[in-house]
C-alpha positions in Angstrom: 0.0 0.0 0.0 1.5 3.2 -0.9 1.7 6.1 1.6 1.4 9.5 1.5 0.4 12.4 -1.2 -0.4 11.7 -4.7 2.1 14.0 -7.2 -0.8 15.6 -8.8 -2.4 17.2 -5.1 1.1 19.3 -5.0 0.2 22.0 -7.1 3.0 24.3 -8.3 1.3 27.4 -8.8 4.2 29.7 -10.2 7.9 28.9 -10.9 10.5 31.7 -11.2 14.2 31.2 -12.7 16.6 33.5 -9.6 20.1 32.3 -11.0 21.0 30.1 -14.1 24.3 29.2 -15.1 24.9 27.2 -18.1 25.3 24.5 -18.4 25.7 23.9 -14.7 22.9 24.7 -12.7 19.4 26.7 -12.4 17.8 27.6 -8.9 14.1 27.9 -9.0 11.8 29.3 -6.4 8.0 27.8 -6.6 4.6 28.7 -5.2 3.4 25.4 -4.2 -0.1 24.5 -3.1 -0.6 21.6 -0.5 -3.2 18.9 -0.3 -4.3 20.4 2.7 -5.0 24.1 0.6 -1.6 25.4 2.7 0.5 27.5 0.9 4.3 27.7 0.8 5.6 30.8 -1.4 9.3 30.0 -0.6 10.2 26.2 -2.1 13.2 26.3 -3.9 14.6 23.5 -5.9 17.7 23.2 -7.9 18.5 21.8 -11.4 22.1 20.4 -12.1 22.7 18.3 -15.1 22.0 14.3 -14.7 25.0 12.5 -13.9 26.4 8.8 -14.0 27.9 6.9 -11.6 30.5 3.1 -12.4 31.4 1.0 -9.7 33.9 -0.9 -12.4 35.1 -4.4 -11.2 38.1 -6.2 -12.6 38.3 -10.5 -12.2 40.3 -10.4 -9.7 37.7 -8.5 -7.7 39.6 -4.8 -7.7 37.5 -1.9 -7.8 39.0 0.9 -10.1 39.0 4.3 -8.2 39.7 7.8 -9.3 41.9 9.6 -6.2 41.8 13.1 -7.1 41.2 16.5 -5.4 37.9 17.3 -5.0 36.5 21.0 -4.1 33.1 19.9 -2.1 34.9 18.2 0.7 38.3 20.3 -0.3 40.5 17.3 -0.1 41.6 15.0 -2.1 39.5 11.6 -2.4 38.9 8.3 -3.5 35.8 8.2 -6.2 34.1 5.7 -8.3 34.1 7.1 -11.9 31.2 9.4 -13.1 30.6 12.3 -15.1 27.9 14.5 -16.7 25.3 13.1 -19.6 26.1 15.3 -22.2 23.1 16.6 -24.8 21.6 13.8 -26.8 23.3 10.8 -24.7 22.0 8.1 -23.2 22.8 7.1 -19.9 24.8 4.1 -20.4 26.3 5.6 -23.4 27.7 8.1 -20.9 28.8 5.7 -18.4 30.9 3.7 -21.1 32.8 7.0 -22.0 33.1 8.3 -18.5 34.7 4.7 -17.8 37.4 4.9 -20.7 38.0 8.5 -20.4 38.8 8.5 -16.3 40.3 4.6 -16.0 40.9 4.2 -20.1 39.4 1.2 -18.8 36.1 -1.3 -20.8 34.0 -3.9 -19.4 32.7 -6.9 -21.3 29.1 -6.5 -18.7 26.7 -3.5 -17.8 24.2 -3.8 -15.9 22.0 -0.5 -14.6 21.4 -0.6 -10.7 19.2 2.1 -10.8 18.4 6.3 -11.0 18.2 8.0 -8.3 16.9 12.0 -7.2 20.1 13.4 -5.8 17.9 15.3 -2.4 14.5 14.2 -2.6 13.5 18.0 -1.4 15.2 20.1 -4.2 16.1 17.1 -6.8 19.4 18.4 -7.6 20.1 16.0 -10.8 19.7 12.1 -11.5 22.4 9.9 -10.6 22.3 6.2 -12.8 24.3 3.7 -11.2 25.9 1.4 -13.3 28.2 -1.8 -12.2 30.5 -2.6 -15.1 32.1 -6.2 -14.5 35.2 -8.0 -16.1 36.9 -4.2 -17.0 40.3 -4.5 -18.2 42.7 -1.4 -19.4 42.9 -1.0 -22.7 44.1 2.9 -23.0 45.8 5.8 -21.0 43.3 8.4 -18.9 42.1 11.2 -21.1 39.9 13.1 -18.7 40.7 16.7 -18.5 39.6 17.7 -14.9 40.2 20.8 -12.6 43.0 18.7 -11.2 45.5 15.8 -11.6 43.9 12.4 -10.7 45.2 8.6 -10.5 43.7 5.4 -11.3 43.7 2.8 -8.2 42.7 -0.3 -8.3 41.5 -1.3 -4.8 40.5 -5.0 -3.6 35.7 -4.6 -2.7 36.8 -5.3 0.7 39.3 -2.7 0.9 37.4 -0.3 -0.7 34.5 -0.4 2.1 36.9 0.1 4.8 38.3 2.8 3.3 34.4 3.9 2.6 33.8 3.6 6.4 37.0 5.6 7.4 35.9 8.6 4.9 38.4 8.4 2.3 35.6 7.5 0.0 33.4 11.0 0.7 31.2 11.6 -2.1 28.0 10.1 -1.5 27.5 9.8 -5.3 30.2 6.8 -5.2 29.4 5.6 -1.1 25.8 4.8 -2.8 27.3 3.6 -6.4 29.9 0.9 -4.5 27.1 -0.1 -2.2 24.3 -0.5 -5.0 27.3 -2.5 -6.6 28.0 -4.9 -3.8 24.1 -5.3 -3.3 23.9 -6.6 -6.5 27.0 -9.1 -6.4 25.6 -10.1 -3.0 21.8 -10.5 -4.9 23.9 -12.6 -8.1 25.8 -14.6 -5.7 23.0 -16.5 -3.8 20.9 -16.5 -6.9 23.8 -19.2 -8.4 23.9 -20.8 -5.0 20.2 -21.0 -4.6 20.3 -19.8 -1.2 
């Protein structure tokens, strides 16, 4: 049973444009009627461009990281690789050349775990989640970010302490290895049976 508000009683009665730059981001403020006939004049929600997310696993069980400086937590980090959808490309399409252009790593297997509102009050963008299995190298690193980054190839189990002890602090890639391991966990007992 489903709880709570349907869409369509959440009437936006007015939506105004207060700062918009492209390509990057667009703050809106809306007039929004409640179910209830309350008002709120002051909702503000925020547009950023849809983004995807690769937890990429090698055979051996490695995931490939990105460590790079990263201005949000001003530090630098470990992150799984992602990157913007640019106009006219799908989301998978994106994550295959967000793989090869930040690892210059392929995988032989996609599979999409998912897309998910970034802050369920003011959207801020799509994430999709994609694990990419069996990768292997098969070119240099061509990404041209604000700053240098390396490739690391980190064993899963590894990788989640170093989630836990917050060298891993984007929640972008925190959700991206977890959906990932959920999903080895889910593929695992379906070949067992258990």
């Amino acid at each position: 049973m489903s709880v709570g508000a349907n869409p369509s009683d959440w009437v936006v009665e007015s939506s105004t444009s207060i700062l918009r730059r492209e390509p990057w981001l667009e703050v809106f403020e809306e007039h929004i009627r409640l179910p209830d006939g309350r008002r709120v004049d002051d909702f503000y929600t925020i547009q950023l461009r849809n983004f995807v997310v690769i937890a990429p696993l090698t055979t051996r069980g490695d995931l490939v990281l990105v460590s790079h400086y990263r201005h949000g937590p001003r530090r630098v980090t470990l992150s799984l690789p992602a990157g913007f959808i640019e106009a006219g490309e799908s989301p998978d399409g994106a994550a295959k050349r967000e793989l090869l252009e930040e690892t210059g790593y392929v995988a032989e297997e996609w599979q999409a775990l998912g897309s998910y509102v970034v802050d369920g009050n003011r959207r801020c963008g799509i994430e999709h989640v994609f694990l990419a299995t069996h990768v292997r190298r098969v070119a240099e690193p061509t990404m041209d970010d604000l700053a240098e980054a390396t490739v690391e190839l980190i064993p899963v189990d590894e990788a989640v302490g170093r989630l836990w002890s917050g060298d891993i602090s984007e929640l972008a890639s925190a959700s991206g290895i977890a959906l990932a391991l959920l999903r080895q966990s889910e593929t695992a007992k379906s070949k067992t049976g258990a």
